[in-house]
RODO-2510 file (C-alpha; in nm, 4 decimals, decimal comma):
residues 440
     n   res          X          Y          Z
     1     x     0,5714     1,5306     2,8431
     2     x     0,2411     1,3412     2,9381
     3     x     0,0500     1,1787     2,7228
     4     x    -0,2194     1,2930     2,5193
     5     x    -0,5619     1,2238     2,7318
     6     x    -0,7215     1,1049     2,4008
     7     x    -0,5085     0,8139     2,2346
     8     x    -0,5403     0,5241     1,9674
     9     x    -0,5330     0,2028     1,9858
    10     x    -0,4471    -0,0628     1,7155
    11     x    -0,5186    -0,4165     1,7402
    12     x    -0,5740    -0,5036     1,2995
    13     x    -0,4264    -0,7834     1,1526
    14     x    -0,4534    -0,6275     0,8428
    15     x    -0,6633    -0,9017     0,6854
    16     x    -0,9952    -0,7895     0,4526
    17     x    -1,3121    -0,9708     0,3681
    18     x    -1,3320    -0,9082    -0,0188
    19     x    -1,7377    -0,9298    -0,0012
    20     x    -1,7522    -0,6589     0,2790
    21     x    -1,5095    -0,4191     0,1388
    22     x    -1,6882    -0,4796    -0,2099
    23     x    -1,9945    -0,3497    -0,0621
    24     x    -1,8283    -0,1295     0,2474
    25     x    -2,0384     0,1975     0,1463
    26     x    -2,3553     0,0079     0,1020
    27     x    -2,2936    -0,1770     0,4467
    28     x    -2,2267     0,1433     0,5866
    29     x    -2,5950     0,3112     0,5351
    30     x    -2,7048     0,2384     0,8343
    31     x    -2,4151     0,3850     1,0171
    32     x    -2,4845     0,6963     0,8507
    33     x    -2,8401     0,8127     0,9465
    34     x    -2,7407     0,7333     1,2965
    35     x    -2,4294     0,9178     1,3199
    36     x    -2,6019     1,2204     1,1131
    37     x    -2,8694     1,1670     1,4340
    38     x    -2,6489     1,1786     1,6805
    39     x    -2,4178     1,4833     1,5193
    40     x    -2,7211     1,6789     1,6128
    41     x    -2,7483     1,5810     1,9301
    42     x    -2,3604     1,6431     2,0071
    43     x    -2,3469     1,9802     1,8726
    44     x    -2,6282     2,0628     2,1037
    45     x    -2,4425     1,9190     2,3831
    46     x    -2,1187     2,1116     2,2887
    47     x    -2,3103     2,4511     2,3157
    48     x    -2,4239     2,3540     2,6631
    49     x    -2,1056     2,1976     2,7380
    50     x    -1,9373     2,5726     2,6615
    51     x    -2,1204     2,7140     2,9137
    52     x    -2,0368     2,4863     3,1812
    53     x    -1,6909     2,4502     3,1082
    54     x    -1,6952     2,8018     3,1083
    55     x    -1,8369     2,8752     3,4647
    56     x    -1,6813     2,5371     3,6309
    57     x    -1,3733     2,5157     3,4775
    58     x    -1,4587     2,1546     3,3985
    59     x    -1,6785     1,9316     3,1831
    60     x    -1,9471     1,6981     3,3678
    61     x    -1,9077     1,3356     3,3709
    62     x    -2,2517     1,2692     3,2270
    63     x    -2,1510     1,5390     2,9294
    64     x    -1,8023     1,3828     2,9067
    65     x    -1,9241     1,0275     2,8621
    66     x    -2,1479     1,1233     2,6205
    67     x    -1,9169     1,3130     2,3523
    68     x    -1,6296     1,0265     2,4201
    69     x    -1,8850     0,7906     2,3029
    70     x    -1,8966     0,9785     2,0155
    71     x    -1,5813     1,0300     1,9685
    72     x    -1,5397     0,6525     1,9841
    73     x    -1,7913     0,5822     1,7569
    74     x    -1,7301     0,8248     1,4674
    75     x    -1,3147     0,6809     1,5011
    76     x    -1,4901     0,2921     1,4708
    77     x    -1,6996     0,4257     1,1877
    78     x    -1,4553     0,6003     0,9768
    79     x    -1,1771     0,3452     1,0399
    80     x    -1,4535     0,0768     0,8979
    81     x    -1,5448     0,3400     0,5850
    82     x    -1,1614     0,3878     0,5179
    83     x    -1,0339     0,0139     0,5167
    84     x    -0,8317     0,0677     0,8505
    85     x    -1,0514    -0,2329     1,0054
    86     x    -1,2544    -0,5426     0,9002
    87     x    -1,5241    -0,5693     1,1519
    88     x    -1,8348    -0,4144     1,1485
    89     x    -1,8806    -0,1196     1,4006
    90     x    -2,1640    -0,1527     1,6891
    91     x    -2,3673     0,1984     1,7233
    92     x    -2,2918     0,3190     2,1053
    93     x    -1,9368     0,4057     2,0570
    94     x    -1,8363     0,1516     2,3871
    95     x    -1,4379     0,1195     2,4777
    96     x    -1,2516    -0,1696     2,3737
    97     x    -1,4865    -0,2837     2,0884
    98     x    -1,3301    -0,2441     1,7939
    99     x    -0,9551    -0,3474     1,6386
   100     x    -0,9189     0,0369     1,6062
   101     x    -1,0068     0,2330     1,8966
   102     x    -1,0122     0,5649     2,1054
   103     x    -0,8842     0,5659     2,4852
   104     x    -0,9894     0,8673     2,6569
   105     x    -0,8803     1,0176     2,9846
   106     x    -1,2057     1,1479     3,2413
   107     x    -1,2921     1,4780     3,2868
   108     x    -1,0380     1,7123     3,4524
   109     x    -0,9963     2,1091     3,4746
   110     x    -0,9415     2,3221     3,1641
   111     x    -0,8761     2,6448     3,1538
   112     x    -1,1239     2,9097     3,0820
   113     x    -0,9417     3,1267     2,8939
   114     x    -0,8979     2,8117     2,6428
   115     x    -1,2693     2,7423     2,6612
   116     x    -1,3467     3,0979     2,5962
   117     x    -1,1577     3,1257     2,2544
   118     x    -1,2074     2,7493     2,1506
   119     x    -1,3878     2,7587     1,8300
   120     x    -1,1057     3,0149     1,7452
   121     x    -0,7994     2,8136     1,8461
   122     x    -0,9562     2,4947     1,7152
   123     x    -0,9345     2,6499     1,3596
   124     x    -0,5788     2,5358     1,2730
   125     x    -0,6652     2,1539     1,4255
   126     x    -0,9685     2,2009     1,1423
   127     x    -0,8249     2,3078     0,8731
   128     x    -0,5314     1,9775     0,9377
   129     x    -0,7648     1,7503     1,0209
   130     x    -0,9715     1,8220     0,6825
   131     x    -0,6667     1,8074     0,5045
   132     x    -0,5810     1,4857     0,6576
   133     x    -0,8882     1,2929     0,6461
   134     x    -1,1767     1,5187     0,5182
   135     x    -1,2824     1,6796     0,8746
   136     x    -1,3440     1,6070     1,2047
   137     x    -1,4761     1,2246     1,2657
   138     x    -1,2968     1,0809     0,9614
   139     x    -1,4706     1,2827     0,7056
   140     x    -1,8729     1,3179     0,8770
   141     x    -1,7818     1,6333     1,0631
   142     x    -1,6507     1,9522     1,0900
   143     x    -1,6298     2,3078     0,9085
   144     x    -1,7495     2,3267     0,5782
   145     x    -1,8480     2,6160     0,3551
   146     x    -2,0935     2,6559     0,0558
   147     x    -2,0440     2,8926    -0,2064
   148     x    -2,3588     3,0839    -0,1129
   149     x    -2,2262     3,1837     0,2103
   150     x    -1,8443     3,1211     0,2709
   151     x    -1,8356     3,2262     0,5710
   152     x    -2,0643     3,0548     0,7400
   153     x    -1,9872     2,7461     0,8778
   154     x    -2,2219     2,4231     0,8861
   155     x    -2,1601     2,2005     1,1524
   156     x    -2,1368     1,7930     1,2008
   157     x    -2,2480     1,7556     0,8206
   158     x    -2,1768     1,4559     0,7147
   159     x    -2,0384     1,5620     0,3466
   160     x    -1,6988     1,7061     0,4073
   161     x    -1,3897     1,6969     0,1825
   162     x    -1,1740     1,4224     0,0770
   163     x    -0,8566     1,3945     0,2815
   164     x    -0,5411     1,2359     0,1990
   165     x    -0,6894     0,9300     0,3738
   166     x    -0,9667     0,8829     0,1383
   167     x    -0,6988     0,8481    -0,0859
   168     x    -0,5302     0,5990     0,0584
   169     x    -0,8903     0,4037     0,0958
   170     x    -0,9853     0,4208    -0,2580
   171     x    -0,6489     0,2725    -0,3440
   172     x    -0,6512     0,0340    -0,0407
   173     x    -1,0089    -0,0779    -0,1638
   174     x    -0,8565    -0,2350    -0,5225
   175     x    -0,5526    -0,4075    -0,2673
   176     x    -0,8151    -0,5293    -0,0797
   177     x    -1,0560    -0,6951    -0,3113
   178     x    -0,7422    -0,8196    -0,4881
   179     x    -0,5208    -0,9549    -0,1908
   180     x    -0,8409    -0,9864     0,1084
   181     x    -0,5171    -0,7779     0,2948
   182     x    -0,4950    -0,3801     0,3126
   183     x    -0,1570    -0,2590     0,2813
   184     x     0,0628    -0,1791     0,5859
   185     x     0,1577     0,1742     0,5221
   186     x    -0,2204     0,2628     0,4191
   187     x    -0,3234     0,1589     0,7062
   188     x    -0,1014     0,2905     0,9556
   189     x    -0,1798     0,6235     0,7719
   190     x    -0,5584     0,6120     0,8254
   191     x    -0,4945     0,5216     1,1985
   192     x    -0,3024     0,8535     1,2194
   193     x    -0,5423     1,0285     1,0651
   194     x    -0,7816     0,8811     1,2869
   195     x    -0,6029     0,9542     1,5807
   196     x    -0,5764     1,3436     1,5218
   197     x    -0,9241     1,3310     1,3816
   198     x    -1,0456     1,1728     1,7273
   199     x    -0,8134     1,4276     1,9587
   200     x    -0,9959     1,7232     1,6948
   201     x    -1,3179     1,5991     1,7807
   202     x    -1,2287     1,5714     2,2375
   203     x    -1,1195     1,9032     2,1472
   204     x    -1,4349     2,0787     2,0051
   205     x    -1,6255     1,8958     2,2568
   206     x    -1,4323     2,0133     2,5689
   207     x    -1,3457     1,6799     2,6521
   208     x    -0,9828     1,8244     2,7059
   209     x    -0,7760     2,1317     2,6491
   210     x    -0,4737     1,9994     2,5358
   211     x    -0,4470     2,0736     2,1696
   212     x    -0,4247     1,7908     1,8699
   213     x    -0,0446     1,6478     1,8265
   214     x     0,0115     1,6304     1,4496
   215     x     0,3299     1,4477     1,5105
   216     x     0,3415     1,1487     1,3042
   217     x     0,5872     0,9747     1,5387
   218     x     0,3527     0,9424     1,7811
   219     x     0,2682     0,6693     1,8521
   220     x     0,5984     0,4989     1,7799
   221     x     0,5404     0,1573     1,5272
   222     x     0,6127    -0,1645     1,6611
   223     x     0,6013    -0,3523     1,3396
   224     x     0,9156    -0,3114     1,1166
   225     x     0,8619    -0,1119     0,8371
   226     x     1,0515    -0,1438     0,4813
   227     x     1,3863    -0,0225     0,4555
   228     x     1,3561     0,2094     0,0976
   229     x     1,6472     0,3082    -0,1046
   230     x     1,5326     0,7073    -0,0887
   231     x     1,5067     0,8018     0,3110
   232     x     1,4693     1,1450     0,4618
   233     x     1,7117     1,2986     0,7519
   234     x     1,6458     1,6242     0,9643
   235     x     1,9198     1,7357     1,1689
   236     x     1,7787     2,0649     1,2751
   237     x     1,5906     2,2124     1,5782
   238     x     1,2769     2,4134     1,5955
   239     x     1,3969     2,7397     1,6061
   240     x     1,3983     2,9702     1,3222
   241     x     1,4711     3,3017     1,2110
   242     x     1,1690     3,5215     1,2192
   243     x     1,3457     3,7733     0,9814
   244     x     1,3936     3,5079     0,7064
   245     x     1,0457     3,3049     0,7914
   246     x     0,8932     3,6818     0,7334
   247     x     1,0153     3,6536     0,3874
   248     x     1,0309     3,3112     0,2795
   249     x     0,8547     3,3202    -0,0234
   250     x     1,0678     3,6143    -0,1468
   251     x     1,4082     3,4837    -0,0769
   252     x     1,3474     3,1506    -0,2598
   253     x     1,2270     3,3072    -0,6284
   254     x     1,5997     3,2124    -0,7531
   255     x     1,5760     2,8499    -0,6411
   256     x     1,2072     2,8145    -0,7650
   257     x     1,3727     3,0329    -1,1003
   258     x     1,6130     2,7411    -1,1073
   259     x     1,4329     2,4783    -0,9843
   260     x     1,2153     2,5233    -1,3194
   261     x     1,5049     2,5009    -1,5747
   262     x     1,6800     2,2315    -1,3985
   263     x     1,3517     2,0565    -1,4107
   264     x     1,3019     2,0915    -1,7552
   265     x     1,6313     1,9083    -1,7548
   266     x     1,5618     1,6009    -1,5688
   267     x     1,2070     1,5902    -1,7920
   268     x     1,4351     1,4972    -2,0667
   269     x     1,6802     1,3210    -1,8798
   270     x     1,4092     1,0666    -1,7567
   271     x     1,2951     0,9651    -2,1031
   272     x     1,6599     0,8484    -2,2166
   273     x     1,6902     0,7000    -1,8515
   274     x     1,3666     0,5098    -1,9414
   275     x     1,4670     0,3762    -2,2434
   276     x     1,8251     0,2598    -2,0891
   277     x     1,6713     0,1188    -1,7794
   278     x     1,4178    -0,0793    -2,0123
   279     x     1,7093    -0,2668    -2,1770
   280     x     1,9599    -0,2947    -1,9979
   281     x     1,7636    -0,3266    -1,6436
   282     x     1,9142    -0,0042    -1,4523
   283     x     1,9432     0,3510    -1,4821
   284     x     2,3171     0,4961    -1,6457
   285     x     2,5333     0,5871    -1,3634
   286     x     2,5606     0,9612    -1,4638
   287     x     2,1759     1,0115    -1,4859
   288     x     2,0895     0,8442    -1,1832
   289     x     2,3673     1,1092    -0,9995
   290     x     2,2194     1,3718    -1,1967
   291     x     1,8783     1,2772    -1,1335
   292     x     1,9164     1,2182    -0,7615
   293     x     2,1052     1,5690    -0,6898
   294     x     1,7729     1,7252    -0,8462
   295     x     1,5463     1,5162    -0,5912
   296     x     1,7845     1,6193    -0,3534
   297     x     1,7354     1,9538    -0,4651
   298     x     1,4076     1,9976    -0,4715
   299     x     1,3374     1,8750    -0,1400
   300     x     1,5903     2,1091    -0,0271
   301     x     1,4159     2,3862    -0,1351
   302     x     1,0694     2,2240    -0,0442
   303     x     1,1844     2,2593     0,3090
   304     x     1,3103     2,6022     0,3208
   305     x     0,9954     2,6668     0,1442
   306     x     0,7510     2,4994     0,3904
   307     x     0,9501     2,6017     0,7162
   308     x     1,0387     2,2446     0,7579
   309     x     1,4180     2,4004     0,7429
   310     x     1,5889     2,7312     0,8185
   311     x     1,9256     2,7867     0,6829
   312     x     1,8710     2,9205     0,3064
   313     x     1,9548     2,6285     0,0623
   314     x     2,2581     2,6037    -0,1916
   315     x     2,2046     2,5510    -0,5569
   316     x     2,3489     2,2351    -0,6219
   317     x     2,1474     1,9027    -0,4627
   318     x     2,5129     1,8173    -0,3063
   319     x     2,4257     1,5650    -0,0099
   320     x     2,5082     1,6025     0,3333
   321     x     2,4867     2,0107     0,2943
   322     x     2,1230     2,0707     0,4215
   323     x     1,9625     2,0007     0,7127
   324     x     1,6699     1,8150     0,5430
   325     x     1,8320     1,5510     0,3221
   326     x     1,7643     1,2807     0,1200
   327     x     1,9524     0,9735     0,1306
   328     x     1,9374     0,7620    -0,2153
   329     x     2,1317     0,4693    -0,2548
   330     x     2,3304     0,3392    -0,5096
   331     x     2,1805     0,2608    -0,8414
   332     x     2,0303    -0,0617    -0,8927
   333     x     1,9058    -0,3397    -1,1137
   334     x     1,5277    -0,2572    -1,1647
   335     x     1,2459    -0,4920    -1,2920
   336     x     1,1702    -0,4267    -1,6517
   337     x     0,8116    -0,5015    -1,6553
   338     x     0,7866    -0,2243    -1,3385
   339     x     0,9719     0,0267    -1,5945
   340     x     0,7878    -0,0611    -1,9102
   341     x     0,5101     0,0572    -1,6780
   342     x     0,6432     0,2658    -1,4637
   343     x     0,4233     0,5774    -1,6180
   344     x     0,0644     0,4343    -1,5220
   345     x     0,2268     0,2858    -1,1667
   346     x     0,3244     0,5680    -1,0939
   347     x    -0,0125     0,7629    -1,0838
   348     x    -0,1111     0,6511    -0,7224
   349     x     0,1928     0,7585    -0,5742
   350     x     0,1711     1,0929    -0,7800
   351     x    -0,1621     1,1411    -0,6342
   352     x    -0,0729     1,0678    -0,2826
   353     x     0,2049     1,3644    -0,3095
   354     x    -0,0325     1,6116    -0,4509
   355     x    -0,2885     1,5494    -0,2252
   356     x     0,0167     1,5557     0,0691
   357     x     0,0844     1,9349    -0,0632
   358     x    -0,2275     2,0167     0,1042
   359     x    -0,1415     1,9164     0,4329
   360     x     0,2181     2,0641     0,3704
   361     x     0,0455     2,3650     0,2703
   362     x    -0,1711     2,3722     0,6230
   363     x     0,1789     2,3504     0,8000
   364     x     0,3591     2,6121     0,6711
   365     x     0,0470     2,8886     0,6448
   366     x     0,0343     2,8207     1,0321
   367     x     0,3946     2,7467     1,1143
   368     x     0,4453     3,1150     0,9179
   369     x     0,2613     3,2704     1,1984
   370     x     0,4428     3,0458     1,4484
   371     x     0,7753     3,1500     1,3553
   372     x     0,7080     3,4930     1,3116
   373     x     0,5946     3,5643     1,6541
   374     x     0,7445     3,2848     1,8756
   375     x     1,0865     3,2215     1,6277
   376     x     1,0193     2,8773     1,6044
   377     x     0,8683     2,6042     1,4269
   378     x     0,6049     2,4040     1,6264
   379     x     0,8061     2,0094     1,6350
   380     x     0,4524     1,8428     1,5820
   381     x     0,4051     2,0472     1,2602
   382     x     0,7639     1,9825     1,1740
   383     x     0,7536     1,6439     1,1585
   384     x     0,4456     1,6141     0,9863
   385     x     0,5708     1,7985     0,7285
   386     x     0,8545     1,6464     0,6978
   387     x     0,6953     1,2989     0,6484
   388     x     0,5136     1,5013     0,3219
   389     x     0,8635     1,5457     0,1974
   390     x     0,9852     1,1928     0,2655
   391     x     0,6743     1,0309     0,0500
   392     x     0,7294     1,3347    -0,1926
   393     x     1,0940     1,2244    -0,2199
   394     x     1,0249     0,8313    -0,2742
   395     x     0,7223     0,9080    -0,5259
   396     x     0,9207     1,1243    -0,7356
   397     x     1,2366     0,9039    -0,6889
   398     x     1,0067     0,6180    -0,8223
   399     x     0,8771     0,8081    -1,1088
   400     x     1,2194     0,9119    -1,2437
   401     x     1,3315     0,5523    -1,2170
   402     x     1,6398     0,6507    -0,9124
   403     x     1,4557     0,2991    -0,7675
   404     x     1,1513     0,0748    -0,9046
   405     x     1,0883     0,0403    -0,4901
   406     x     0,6992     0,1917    -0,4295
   407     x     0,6763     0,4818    -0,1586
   408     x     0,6249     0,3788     0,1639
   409     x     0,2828     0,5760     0,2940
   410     x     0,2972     0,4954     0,6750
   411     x     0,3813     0,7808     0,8694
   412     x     0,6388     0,5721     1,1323
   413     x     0,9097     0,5221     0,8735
   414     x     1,0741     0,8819     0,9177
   415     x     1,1793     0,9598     1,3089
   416     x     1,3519     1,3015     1,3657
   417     x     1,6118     1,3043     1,6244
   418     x     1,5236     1,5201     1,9147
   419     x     1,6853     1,8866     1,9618
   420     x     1,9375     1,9297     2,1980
   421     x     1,7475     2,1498     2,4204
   422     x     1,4482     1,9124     2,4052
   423     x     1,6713     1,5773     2,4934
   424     x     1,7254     1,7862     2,8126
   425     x     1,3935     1,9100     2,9216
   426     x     1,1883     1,5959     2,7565
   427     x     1,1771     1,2213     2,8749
   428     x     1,1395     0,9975     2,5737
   429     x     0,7290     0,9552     2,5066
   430     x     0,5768     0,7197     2,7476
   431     x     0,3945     0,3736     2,6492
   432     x     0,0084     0,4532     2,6561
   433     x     0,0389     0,6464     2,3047
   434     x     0,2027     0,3196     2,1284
   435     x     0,0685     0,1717     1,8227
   436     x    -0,0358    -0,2152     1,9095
   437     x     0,0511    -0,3809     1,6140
   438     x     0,0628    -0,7673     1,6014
   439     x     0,2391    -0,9125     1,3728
   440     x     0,1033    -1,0156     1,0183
***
């Protein structure tokens, strides 16, 4: 597999000024008449670029400098907005710049039968990429409807939704003007983000064909990431059964029947384990093996759910019997003051998840279609969402006191192994896509 023509490149330390990211919005005012300029300008270019592309089969160099400068420059802006980098962005979008930036291939030939449907096929890498980080650009572009007129859409605005990296920012903004240092896993997250943001955007503007990679592997850390007592393990291919995929939501109404009442359970189960944790510094042994077979459980189901799994899941959290697992290790002695607060600690992670079911949401509407049709699961997808279910797993192993260790949010912790098939026909992902990540 070749690498993706549009790639990023990480060169933070991870060190904050407290003074700019106190006053990172307000800084940032500037930026944002000129990239609201220049979003007009690009969408003009795009409908021009179309044609061309179109007729020629490829995009002119003038045309292609011009939206990878843009590309470039929305990545620079929107990794300054979300706390992914320190330094203040320059306005022209140049290469090699900025601690977080966009390498992109020249122009080459596309297909016109690609070009010809783009604003169609593009609507999945929208729809992701809002979830993700708000739309196209970080947050400043993309499709976004009004209530007046749903359906149509407004282009390059600069008020899109938040993403689950806006999250990640607001937190990362507190950590920052606390610590002058944004967190590892926040920021690793925002560079992802970024990075299918910015292949979006090359996308739309016919700078290449080759569709967005939501694969969170990719690029590969090179910074060690904490080891975390609640880890994720998929031992599955991509291939499904379109019969059972047809149905999904059907077939599961007994475990999400029992998912309920054993939940209802564990609600009850968590308040003793609160109060026993609290004094005597750890969770009993039979409630932390009764609580983690119901995390266990849950993300079993999650995954049959979401199409992150195929076989249909048993009823009993027992580990080692599902494809998608969780791995929790053995109880442990907990800090009291993180349990004594574990309820308002807890409400970051919490949020993170929910706003993770979104994207999980995005991959199984379109891996649905995916596997109907083609019997498989796109791996890209796959792995995406089965990073959701990892941070899902952690937060709500944290919040029912399995481990007083926080969620890890960077995306490189979980690595699926490859299928079979795949091991033969793929050579392992080459070095331009990696993450350059000095050490802190």
């Amino acid at each position: 597999m070749e690498p993706h023509p549009i790639r990023l490149v990480v060169e933070d330390d991870l060190q904050r000024s407290r003074l700019t990211v106190f006053f990172r919005l307000i800084l940032a005012i500037p930026h944002f008449i000129w990239f609201l300029l220049w979003s007009i300008a690009v969408f003009l270019a795009s409908i021009l670029s179309w044609f061309i592309v179109l007729i020629t089969a490829q995009l002119p160099l003038k045309l292609h400098r011009f939206g990878a400068a843009y590309t470039r420059y929305s990545t620079h802006l929107y990794a300054y907005l979300y706390l992914a980098a320190n330094e203040y962005p320059g306005f022209v979008g140049e290469a090699g710049d900025y601690p977080i930036d966009v390498k992109i291939d020249g122009p080459e030939r596309q297909s016109r039968w690609r070009t010809l449907g783009r604003l169609i096929l593009a609507i999945p890498a929208l729809l992701l990429t809002s979830a993700l980080t708000g739309a196209p650009g970080g947050g400043g572009s993309g499709y976004q409807s009004n209530s007046a007129n749903a359906e149509q859409p407004e282009w390059w605005s600069y008020s899109g939704t938040a993403g689950v990296v806006a999250f990640t920012a607001f937190f990362g903004w507190f950590v920052c003007v606390a610590l002058a240092r944004m967190p590892l896993g926040f920021r690793d997250f925002a560079a992802y983000g970024l990075r299918y943001s910015a292949q979006t955007i090359g996308y739309l503007l016919f700078l290449t064909d080759r569709y967005p990679n939501a694969d969170p592997r990719l690029p590969a850390a090179t910074q060690p990431t904490p080891e975390k007592p609640i880890r994720l393990t998929v031992d599955e291919g991509p291939r499904r059964s379109r019969l059972t995929v047809f149905f999904r939501i059907l077939l599961a109404i007994p475990h999400i029947v029992w998912l309920i009442l054993w939940g209802i359970a564990v609600f009850f189960a968590a308040i003793v384990g609160w109060f026993a944790a609290l004094f005597t510094g750890r969770l009993p042994e039979a409630l932390h093996r009764f609580i983690g077979a119901y995390v266990r459980y849950e993300i079993h189901v999650f995954a049959f759910i979401f199409l992150i799994a195929n076989p249909f899941p048993g009823f009993t959290g027992t580990p080692g019997t599902y494809p998608v697992d969780v791995e929790i290790a053995p109880r442990e002695l907990q800090n009291r003051w993180k349990t004594l607060f574990r309820l308002f600690l807890m409400i970051p992670a919490q949020l993170l998840a929910s706003a993770l079911w979104g994207v999980l949401f995005i991959v199984a509407v379109f891996g649905w279609f995916v596997g109907v049709f083609l019997g498989r699961m796109p791996e890209g997808l796959r792995n995406l969402g089965a990073y959701c279910l990892r941070y899902t797993a952690q937060a709500y192993g944290y919040s029912y006191l399995l481990t007083d260790s926080y969620p890890y949010t960077g995306p490189n912790e979980y690595v699926a192994p490859e299928p079979e098939d795949a091991r033969k026909e793929l050579p392992p992902w080459p070095g331009p896509l990696r993450l350059s990540l000095p050490s802190s």
